[in-house]
Residue, then its C-alpha position, 0 to 999 in steps of 0.5 A: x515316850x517309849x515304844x510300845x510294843x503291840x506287834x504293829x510295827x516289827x520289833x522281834x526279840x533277837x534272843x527268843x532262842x537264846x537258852x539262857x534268856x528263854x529258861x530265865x523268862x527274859x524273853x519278850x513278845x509284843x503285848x496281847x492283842x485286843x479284840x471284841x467281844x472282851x468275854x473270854x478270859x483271855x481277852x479280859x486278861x488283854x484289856x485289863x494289861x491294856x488298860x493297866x498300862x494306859x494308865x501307868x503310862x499316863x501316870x508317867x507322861x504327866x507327873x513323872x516326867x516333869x518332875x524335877x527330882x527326877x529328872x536331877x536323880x536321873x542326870x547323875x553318872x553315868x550317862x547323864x540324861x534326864x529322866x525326860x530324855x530317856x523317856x522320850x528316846x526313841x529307841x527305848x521299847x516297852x515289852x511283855x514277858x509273860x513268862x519273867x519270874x521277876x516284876x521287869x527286866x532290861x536288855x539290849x541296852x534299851x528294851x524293857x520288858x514288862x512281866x504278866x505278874x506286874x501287871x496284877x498289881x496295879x498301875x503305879x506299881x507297873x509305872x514303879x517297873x517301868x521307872x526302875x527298869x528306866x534307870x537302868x537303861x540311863x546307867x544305874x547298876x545292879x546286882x553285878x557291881x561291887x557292892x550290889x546296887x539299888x540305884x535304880x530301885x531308889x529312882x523311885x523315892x525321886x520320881x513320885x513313886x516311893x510308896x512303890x520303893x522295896x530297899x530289898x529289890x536290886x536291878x538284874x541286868x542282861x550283863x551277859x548278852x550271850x550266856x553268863x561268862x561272856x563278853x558282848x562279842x561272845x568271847x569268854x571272860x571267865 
């Protein structure tokens, strides 16, 4: 499965002072730390993202990841891998954004950030995030192809998440490592 990132083991964001992704919310941080007692509202707030999380995670370890419709629709181009495969690459990282205006986000090819308001829906609508930043991660487009594409939006219909499915939601990918109109060298393509 992803790593999570609680700040045990170092994965520090190397855009935190990139403008364009800190104005955007695109930034990420390890989740909140937990600590008892869990009586101030800042700590209810951690457990509850905590346990959210658990539970999405677990909805994905035991159902999602074994499911062959899945893991066929994920195997498509461009990249080819299984759903399973993505989620056991041990290079993919889970992120907290408190600050990201939109549900998740994908960067660098293999961080996903989670955003605070997520995490206020549920866990199968945070497992739903998690699964559709994942496409991304195995190659499906977003708003930048021509047309704009839902495919990883439509992962969900295969990967026992369609109740979770919004045919309005297209993926928003960090297209431009260092700022809009350039390339990932930081050469300018406009």
């Amino acid at each position: 499965m992803p790593k999570v990132n609680y700040g045990v083991e170092p994965h520090p964001d190397p855009q935190a002072d990139n403008g364009f992704f800190s104005d955007r919310g695109r930034v990420w941080e390890p989740f909140p730390k937990l600590s008892l007692p869990d009586d101030n509202d800042e700590q209810k707030e951690a457990w509850r993202i905590a346990e959210t999380l658990g539970r999405a995670i677990q909805y994905i370890d035991s159902r999602v990841k074994k499911h062959d419709p899945c893991n066929s629709y994920f195997r498509k181009p461009p990249k080819g891998r299984s759903f399973a495969e993505i989620w056991d690459d041990p290079d993919v990282w889970l992120n907290f954004a408190p600050k990201l205006p939109d549900w998740g986000f994908t960067r660098d090819p293999k961080d996903v950030l989670i955003s605070k308001e997520a995490f206020k829906q549920g866990h199968l609508f945070v497992a739903a995030t998690i699964v559709h930043e994942l496409a991304h991660v195995g190659g499906a487009p977003g708003t930048g192809a021509n047309p704009p594409s839902n495919a990883a939006e439509v992962a969900l219909k295969y990967c026992l998440l369609t109740q979770q499915f919004d045919p309005n939601i297209f993926g928003v990918l960090d297209d431009f490592p260092n700022g809009p109109g350039t390339d990932s060298n930081g050469t300018a393509t406009v």
